[in-house]
C-alpha positions in Angstrom: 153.2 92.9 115.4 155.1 91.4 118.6 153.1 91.0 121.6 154.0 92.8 124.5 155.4 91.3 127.4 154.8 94.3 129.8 151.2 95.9 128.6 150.8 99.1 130.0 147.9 99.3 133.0 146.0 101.0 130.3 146.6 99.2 128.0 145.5 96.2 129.7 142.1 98.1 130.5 141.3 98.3 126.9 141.7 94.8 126.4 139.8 94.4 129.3 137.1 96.5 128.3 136.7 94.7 124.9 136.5 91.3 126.4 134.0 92.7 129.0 131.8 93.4 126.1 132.2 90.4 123.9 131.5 88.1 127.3 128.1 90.5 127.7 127.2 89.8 124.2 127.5 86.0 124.4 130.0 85.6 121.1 132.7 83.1 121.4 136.3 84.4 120.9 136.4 82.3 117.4 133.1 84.2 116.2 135.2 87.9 117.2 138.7 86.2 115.1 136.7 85.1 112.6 135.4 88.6 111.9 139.1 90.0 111.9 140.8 87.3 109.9 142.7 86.3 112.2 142.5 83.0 115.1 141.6 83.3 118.7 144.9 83.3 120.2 145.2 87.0 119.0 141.8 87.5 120.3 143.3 86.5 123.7 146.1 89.0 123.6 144.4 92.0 122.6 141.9 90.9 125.3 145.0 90.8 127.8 146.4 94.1 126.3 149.7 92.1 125.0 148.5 93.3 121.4 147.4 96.7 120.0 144.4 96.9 118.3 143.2 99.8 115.4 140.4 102.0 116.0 138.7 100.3 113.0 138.8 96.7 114.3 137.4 98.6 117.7 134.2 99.6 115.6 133.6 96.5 114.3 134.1 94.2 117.2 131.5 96.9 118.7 129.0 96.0 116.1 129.7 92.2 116.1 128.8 93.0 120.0 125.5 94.6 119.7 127.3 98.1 121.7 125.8 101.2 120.9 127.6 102.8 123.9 129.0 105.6 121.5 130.9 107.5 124.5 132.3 104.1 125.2 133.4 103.3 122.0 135.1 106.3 121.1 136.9 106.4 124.6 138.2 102.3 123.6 139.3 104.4 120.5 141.2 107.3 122.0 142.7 104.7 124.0 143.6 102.8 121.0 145.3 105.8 119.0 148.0 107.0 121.8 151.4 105.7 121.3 154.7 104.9 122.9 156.9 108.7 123.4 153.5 110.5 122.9 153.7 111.4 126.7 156.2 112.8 129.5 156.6 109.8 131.6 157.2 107.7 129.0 160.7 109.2 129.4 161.1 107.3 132.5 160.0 104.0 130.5 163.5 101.6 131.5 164.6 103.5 134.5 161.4 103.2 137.0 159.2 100.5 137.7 155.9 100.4 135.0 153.6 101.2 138.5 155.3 105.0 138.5 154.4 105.3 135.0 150.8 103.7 135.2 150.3 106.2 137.6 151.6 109.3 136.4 149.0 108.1 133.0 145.9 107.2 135.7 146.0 110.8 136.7 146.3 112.6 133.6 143.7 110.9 132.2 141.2 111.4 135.0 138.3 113.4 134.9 138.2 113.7 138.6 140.3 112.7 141.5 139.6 111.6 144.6 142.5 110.4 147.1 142.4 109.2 150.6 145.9 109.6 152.0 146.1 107.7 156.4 149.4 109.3 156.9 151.3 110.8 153.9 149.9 113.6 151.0 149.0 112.4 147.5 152.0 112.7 145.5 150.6 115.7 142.7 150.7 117.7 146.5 154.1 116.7 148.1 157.5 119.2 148.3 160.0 118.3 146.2 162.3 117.6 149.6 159.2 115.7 151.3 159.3 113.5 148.2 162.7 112.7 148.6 162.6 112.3 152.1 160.5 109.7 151.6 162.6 107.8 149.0 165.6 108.0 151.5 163.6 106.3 153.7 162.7 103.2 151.6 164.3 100.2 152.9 167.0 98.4 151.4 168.4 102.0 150.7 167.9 103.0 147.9 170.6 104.1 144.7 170.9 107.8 144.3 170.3 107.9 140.9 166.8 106.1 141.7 166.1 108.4 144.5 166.5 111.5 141.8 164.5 109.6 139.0 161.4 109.2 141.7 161.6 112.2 143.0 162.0 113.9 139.7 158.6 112.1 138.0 156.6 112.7 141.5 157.3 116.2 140.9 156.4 116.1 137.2 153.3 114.3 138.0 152.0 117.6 138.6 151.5 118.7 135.4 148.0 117.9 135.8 147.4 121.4 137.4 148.7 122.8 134.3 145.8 121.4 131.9 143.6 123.8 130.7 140.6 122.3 132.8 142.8 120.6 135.5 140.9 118.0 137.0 138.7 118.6 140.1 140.2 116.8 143.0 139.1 115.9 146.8 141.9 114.9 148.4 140.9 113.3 152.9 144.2 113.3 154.6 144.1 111.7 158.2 146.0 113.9 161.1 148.4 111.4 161.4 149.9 112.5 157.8 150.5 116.0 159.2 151.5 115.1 162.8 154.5 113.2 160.8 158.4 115.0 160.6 159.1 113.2 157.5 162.3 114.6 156.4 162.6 116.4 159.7 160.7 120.2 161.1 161.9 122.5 158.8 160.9 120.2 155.7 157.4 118.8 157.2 156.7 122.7 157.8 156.9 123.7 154.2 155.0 120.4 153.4 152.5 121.7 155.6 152.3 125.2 154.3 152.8 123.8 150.5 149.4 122.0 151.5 147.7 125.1 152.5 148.7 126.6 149.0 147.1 123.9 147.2 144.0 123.9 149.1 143.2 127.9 147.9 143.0 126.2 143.8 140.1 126.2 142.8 139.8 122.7 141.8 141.1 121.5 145.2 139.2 120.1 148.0 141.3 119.3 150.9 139.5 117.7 154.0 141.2 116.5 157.3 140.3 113.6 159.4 141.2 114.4 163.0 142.2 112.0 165.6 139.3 112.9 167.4 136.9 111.4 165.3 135.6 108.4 166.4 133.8 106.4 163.2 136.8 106.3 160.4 139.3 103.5 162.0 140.3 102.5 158.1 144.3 103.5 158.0 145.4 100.4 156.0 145.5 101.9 152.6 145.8 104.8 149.9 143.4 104.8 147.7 143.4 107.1 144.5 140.1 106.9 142.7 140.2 108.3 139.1 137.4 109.1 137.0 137.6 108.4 133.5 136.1 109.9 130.7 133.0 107.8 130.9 132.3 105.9 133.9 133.1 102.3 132.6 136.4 103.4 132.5 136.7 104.3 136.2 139.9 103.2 137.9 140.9 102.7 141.9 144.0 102.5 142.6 145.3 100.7 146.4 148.4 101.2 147.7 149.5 98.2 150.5 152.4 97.5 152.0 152.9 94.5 150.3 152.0 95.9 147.0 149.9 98.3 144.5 146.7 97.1 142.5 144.7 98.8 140.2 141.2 97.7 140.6 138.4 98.3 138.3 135.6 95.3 138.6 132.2 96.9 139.2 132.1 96.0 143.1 135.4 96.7 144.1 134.5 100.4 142.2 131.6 100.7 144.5 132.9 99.4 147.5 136.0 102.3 147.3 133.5 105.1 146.4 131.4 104.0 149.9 134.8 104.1 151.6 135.5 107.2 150.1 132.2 108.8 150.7 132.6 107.8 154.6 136.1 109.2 154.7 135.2 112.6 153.3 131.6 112.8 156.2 133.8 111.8 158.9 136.3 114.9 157.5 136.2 118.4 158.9 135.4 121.0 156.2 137.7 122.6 154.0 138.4 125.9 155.7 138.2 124.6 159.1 140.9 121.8 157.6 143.0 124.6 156.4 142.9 126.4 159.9 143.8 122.8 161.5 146.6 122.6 159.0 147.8 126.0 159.6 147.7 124.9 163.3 150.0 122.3 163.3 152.2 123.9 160.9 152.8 126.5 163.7 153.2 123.9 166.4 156.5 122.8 164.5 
């Protein structure tokens, strides 16, 4: 098999995960190569995610490693069993950059989401004319056809909602994202009242932070924290300027949770967020 010059961001993580747990067991990459026939340069590059590895190699590294983490294991495995074409955005694989599709995968994985948005809405919430807005505004302009293809998997992206047991999400938008005419009045109106529609589902916590709050100064970022099906497997995601990273070192876990945490106590309430919304809505 061919390594894989462009690994997935999940695919990466279970790479990541099983080097995480030979490291914590002490075994040398020869002893884990040795145990699969094979030399330590594969070792390295299912370690890095550039090469696929069976559920049954999966269980035996995890006894070589001394992990009875059961719920662990058998997540690594589920991991290890999905394919290429097996899901929707893998439609867009060759036509959008591989950060639209590791999202659109971090999300419907997720167990819970938990987004803090300084001055647009998380993507599974947006209009499909506030999406676009936003595309036509990205600078050097933007093709057409690239515009369409965004705004086309942003909109899919919200399939989530459509899972049996959609995930439960907390979503802490700042004011400035509603104070905002992105795409002009009429359009940043519906986004406002598409808000207020999503904020009556039942697994949908939307919380405000008004300008007049005077502890949460933090506007430099989006983060989207994502819940996986056991905790190891946790995922923040940080949206710069400059760039998007996906983050999932212990500390860097905790120190996005804290942030979160702050955002949401230094947040109005969900209904008096919705009347807020509904205020500024009518103001356009």
């Amino acid at each position: 098999m061919p390594a894989r010059s462009n690994p997935t961001a999940r695919q990466a993580r279970l790479g990541a995960e099983l080097r995480k747990l030979r490291v914590r067991s002490g075994k040398p990459a020869r002893e884990a190569a040795g145990l699969l026939s094979t030399d330590s340069a594969k070792i390295s590059h299912i370690e890095s995610g550039r090469l696929g590895v069976s559920e049954e190699r999966i269980r035996k590294l995890a006894v070589l490693y001394e992990c009875d983490d059961a719920a662990l294991i058998d997540a690594l495995c589920a991991i290890a069993r999905e394919h290429r074409g097996q899901h929707w955005w893998d439609e867009y694989r060759g036509i959008l950059g591989p950060g639209f599709l590791d999202i659109a995968e971090l999300e419907h994985h997720a167990r819970y989401l938990r987004y803090l948005q300084p001055v647009t809405f998380p993507g599974v919430m947006q209009t499909e004319d506030y999406a676009r807005a936003l595309f036509d505004s990205v600078l050097p302009k933007l093709p057409p056809a690239e515009v369409q293809a965004r705004v086309e998997h942003r909109m899919r992206r919200k399939s989530i909602f459509d899972r049996d047991e959609p995930p439960e999400i907390v979503a802490v938008v700042h004011e400035a994202a509603l104070r905002m005419r992105i795409g002009g009045r009429r359009i940043a109106r519906r986004q406002l009242e598409h808000l207020m529609e999503m904020s009556q589902r039942p697994e949908v916590m939307l919380r405000i932070i008004p300008f007049t709050n005077e502890d949460f100064i933090d506007l430099t970022r989006t983060v989207l924290y994502a819940a996986g099906v056991v905790p190891q497997l946790d995922t923040v995601y940080v949206d710069t300027p400059l760039s998007g990273l996906f983050l999932d070192a212990a500390a860097e876990l905790e120190k996005n949770r804290t942030l979160l945490d702050f955002a949401e106590q230094a947040s109005m309430e969900p209904d008096e967020s919705r009347s807020f919304i509904h205020h500024i809505a009518r103001e356009l």
